[in-house]
C-alpha positions in Angstrom: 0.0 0.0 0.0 2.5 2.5 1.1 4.6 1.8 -2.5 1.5 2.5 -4.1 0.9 5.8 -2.8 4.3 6.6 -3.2 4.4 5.6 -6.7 1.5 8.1 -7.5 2.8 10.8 -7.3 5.7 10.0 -8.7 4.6 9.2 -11.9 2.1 11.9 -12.1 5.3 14.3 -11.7 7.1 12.0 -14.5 3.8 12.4 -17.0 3.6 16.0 -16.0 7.7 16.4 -16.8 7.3 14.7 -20.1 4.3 16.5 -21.2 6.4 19.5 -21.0 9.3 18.4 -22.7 7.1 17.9 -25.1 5.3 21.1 -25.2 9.1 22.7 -24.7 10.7 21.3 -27.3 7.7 21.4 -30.0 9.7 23.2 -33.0 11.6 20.3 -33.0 9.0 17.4 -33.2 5.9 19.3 -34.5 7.8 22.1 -36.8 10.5 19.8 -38.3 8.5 16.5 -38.6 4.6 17.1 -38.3 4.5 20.2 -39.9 4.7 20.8 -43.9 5.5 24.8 -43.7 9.1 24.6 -44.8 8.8 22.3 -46.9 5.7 23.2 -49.1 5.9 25.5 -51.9 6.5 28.8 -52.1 5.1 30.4 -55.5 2.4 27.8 -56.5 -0.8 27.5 -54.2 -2.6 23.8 -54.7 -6.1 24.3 -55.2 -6.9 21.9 -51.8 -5.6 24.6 -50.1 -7.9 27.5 -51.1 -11.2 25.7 -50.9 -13.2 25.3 -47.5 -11.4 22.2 -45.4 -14.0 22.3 -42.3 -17.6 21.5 -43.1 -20.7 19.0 -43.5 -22.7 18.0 -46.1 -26.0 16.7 -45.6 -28.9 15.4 -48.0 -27.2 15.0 -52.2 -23.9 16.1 -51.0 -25.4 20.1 -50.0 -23.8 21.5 -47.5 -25.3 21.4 -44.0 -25.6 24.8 -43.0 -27.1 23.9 -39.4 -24.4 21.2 -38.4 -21.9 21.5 -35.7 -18.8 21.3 -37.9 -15.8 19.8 -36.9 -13.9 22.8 -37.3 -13.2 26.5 -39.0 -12.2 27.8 -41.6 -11.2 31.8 -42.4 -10.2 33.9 -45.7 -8.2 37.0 -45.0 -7.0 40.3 -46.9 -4.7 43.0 -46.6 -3.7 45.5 -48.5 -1.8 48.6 -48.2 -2.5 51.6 -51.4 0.0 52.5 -53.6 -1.1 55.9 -53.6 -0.6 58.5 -50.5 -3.4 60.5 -51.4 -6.0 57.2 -51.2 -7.6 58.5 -47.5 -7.7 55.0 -46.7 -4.3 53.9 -45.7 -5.2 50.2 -45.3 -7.8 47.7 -45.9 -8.3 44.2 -44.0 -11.2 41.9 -44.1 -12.1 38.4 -43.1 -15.0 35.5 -43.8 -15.1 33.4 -41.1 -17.1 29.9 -41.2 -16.7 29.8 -37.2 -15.5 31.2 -33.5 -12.3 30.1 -32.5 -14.0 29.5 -29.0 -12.5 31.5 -26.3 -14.1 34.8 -25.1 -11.4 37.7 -25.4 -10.5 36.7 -28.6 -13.7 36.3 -29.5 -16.4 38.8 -29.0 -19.5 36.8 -27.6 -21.5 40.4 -26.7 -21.7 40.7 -29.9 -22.8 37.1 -31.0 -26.4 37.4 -32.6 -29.7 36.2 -30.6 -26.9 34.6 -27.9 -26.7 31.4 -30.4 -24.3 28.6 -29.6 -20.7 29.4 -31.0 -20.9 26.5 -33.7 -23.7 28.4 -35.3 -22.0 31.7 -35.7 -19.8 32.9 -38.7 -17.4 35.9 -38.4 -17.4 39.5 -40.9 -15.1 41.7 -40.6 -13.7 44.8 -42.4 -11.2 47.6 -41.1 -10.4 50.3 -43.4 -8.3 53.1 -41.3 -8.9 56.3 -42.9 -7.9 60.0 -42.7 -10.8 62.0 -42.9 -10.9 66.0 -43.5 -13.3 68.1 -41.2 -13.4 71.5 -41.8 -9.8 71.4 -43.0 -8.7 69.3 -40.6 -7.3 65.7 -41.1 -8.4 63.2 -38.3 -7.8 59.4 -38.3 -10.2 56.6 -37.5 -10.2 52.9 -37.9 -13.5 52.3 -39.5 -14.0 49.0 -37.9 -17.1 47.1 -39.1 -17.5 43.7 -37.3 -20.3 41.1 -36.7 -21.4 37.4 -36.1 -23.9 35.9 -37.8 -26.0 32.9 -38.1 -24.6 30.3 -40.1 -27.8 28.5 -41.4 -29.0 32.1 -42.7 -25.9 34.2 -43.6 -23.2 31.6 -44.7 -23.2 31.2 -49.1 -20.3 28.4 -49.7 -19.2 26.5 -52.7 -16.9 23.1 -51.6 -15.7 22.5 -55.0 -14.4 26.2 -56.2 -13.3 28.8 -54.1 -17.2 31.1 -53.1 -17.7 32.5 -50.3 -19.8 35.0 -48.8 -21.3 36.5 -45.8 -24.5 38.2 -45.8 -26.3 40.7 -43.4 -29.2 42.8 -42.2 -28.9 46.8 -43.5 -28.1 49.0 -40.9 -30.8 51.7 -42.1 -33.4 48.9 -43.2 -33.4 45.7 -40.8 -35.7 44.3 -43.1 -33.0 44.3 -46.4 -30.1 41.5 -46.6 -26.9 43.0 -47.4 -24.0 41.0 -48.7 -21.2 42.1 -46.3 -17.8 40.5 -48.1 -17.6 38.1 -50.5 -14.4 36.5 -51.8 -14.0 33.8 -54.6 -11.0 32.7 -57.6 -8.6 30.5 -58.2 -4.4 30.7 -57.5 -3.2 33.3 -58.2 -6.4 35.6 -58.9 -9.3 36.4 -56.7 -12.0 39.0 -56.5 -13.1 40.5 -53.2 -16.1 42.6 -52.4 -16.4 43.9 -49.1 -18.9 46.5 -47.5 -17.9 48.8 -44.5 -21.9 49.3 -43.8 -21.4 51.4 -40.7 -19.1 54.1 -41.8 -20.2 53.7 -46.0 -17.5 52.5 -47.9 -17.3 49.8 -50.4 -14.0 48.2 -51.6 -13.9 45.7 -54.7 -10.5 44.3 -55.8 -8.7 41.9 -58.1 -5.8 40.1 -56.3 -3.1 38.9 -58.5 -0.6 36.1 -56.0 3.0 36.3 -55.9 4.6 34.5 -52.6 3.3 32.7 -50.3 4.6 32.2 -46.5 3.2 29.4 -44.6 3.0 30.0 -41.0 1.6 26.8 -40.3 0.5 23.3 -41.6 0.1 20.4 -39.8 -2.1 17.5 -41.3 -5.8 17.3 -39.7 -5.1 20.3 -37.0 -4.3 23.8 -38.4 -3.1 25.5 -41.4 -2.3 29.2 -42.1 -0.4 30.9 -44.6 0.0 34.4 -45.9 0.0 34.9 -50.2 1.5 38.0 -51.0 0.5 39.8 -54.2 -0.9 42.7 -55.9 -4.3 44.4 -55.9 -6.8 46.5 -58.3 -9.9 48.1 -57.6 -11.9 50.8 -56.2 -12.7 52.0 -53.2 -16.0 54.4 -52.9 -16.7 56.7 -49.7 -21.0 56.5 -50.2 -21.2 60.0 -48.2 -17.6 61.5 -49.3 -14.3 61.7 -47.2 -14.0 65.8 -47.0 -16.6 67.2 -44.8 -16.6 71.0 -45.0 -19.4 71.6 -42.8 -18.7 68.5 -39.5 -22.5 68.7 -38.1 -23.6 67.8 -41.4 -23.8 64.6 -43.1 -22.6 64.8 -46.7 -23.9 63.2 -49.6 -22.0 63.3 -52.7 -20.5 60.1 -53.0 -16.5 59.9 -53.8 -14.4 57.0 -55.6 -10.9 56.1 -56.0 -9.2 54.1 -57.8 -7.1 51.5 -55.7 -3.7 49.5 -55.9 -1.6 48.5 -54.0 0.3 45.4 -52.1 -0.8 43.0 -49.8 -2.0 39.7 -48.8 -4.7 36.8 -49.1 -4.8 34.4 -46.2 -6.7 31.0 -45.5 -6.4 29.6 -42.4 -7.7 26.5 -40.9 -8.4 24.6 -38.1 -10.2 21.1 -36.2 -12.2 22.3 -33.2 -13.5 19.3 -31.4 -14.6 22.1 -28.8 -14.8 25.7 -27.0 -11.8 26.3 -25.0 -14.2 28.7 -22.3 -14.2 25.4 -19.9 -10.6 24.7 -20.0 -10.2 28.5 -19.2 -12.2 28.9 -16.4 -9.6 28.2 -13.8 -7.1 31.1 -14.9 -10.1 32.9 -15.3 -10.4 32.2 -11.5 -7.1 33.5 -10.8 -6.6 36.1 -13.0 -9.9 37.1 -10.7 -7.6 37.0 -7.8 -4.6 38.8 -9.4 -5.9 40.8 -12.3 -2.2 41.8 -13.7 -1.7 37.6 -14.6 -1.0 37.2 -18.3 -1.1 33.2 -19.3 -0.6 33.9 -23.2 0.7 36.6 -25.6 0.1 36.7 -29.3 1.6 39.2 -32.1 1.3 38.7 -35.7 2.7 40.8 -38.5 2.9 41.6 -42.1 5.4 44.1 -43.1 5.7 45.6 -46.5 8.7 47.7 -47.4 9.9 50.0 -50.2 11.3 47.8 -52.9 10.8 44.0 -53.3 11.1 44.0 -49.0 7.8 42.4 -47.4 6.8 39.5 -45.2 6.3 39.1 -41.8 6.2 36.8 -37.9 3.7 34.9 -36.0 4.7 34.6 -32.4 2.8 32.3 -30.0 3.7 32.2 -26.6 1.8 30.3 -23.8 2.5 29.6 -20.4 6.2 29.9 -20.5 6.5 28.1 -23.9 7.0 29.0 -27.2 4.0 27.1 -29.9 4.9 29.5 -32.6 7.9 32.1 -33.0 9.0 32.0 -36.6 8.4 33.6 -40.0 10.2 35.0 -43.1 10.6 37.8 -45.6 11.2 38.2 -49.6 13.8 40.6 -51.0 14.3 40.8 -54.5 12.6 37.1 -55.5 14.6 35.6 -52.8 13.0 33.8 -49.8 14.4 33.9 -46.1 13.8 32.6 -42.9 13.2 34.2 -39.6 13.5 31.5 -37.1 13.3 33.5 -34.0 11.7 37.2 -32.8 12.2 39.0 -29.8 9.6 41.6 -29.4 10.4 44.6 -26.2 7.4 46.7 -25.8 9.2 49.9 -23.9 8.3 50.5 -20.3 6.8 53.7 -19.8 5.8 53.9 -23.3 2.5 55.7 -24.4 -0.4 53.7 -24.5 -4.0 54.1 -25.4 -6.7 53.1 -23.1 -9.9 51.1 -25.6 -13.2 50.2 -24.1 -15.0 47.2 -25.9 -17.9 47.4 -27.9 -20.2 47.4 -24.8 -17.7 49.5 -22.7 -17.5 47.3 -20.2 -13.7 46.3 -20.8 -10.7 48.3 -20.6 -7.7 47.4 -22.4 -4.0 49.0 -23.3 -2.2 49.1 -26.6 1.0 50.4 -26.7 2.0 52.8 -29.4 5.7 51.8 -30.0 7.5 48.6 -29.9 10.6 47.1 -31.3 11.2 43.7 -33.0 14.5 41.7 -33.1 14.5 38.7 -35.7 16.8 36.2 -36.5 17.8 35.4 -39.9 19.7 33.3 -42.4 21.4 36.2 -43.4 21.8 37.8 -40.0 20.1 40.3 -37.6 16.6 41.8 -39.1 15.8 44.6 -36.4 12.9 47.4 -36.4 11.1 50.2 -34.1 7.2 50.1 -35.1 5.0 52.8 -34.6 1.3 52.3 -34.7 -0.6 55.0 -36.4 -4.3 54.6 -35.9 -6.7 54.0 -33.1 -6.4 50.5 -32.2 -9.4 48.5 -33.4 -10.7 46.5 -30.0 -12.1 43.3 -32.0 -12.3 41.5 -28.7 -11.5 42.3 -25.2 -7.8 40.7 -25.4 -7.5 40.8 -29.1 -6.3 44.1 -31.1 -5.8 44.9 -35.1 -4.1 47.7 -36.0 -1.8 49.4 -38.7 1.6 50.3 -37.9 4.6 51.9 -39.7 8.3 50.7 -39.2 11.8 51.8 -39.3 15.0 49.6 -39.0 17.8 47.8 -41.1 18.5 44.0 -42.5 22.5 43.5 -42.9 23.6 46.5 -42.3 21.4 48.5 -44.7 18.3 50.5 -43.7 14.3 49.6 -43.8 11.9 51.2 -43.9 7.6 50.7 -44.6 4.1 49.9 -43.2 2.3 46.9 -42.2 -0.5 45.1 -40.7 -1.0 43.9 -37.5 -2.7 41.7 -34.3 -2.3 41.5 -30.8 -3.2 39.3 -27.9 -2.2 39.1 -24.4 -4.2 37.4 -22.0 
């Protein structure tokens, strides 16, 4: 008896050392062996990999828009205009076939009729733009961000790339309104995505160039970033210079729009929410509200010149999941296989309440990244520019600029980005 109680918790310490070992040493067993993102190809995307992985299909092979599906899938865009004088300085948007299941990163006050989280797809569109009142430039984010029911709002093709969300008007509840829609094949895609709150419209051609893959492991999750060009137009429905600011204009005004950016699919099995497996460090981050289990910062940069790519960087409870990424210069691919990211003490900050002002949550305004390269040390000081657009109460999109240098030679340029620290 008294060996057996002994060996108890003995080997409950051994399982709990080897479990993380595991976890601590994933890059080498999940990134070298499981994983296919260094070795897949970098200028040709297979069509598997564009088209929905994460559905049902129910009576002659439809799709089964009321299921609980075993996972999620998501379609992504950014782009940044060629031209200065564009007021909007960036555009991202996203169709989203489910919730990733944990509140803070997603937003469940705004989840429609309080439906269960399989049931719910994700729109979103943020254009930051510079607006002129009275002769004045001011800078918002223009964030326009819902979730919807599936069974209702959801149009999706499984054997081509087709898929849109749709939604009720803002000034007629009674109208549907296709929100984004996004559809193609490698390497061109239209998108059409409507900013309904703040009345602006953007409809693009995306050409693909390079593609970085972030992540793809067999039967769990896949993400990568496609860079390429874009061509379109981009209309403000109730213009962008506002002589008189207490009154609402109405002469509508277009631009034409190019520029640079990126077309992202990511996706992922979710067997379930994550809420329950949370609720003890939600306990204890009751009892000491400054706890931070996990931190999360992605980024695409885009430079002057053939100079763009970008970092994911995962970090949970002391371990590293994710902290890699890569660049192209002039045609020729490199690897970053580490960041370090300081975010200054002391630095300014802006306070952001969520949608339901409830939540209060800082973004800082400046931070610096190290990265570690093939061909040596790729360093930059990032400044954001905008408001930051509170998409959940721990998760923040934003548009930054950047100044630094690769190999001794300076960089400089503007970027996209997302932040989560819980």
């Amino acid at each position: 008896m008294l060996s057996t109680l002994f060996d108890f918790p003995v080997w409950t310490g051994t399982t709990l050392v080897v479990i993380y070992l595991i976890l601590r040493f994933n890059s080498v067993w999940i990134y070298k062996g499981l994983d296919r993102a260094i070795r897949n190809d970098r200028k040709v995307l297979p069509e598997s990999y564009e088209l929905p992985r994460y559905y049902k299909n129910g009576r002659n092979h439809a799709v089964d828009f009321s299921a609980r599906w075993p996972g999620w899938d998501g379609w992504y865009f950014f782009v940044l205009p060629k031209d200065p004088a564009i007021p909007a300085k960036m555009a991202r948007g996203s169709l989203m076939t489910g919730l990733y299941g944990l509140e803070g990163i997603d937003n469940y006050d705004r989840v429609s009729l309080r439906l269960d989280n399989a049931q719910e797809v994700e729109f979103l569109c943020l254009i930051p733009t510079e607006e002129v009142f009275d002769g004045q430039r001011k800078s918002f984010s223009h964030l326009s961000h819902y979730y919807l029911p599936k069974a209702s709002d959801l149009e999706m093709e499984t054997d081509k790339l087709d898929v849109s969300i749709c939604g009720l008007r803002v000034q007629d509840d009674e109208e549907t309104l296709r929100l984004g829609r996004i559809r193609g094949r490698w390497p061109n895609y239209q998108l059409q995505f409507i900013n309904q709150e703040n009345e602006i419209r953007i409809d693009l051609n995306y050409e693909g160039k390079d593609i970085i893959w972030w992540a793809d492991i067999p039967g769990l999750f896949t993400y990568f970033a496609a860079f390429g060009t874009f061509q379109g137009e981009i209309q403000f429905q109730r213009g962008n210079n506002h002589p008189e600011p207490h009154r609402i204009p109405d002469a509508e005004q277009s631009f034409p729009f190019s520029g640079f950016g990126c077309f992202e699919h990511g996706f992922a099995r979710k067997p379930f929410d994550f809420d329950p497996l949370w609720s003890p460090l939600r306990f204890l981050k009751s009892l000491a509200p400054s706890l931070k289990f996990v931190r999360y910062h992605y980024e695409l940069f885009i430079g002057s010149g053939e100079c763009y790519g970008g970092f994911m960087f995962a970090r949970g409870f002391g371990i590293n999941f994710r902290n890699r990424g890569g660049f192209f210069q002039d045609g020729s691919y490199t690897e970053i296989r580490k960041v370090d990211i300081e975010y200054p003490q002391g630095s300014e900050t802006d306070q952001v309440d969520d949608c339901v002002g409830n939540t209060t949550t800082s973004f800082p305004r400046r931070w610096k990244v190290r990265a570690e390269t093939e061909g040596g040390e790729l360093e930059y000081t990032a400044f954001r520019t905008f408001p930051p657009a509170l998409v959940a109460s721990n998760m923040t999109y934003y548009h930054f600029t950047y100044e630094g240098h690769h190999q001794g030679q300076a960089i400089s340029g503007k970027g996209y980005g997302e932040y989560a620290h819980i």
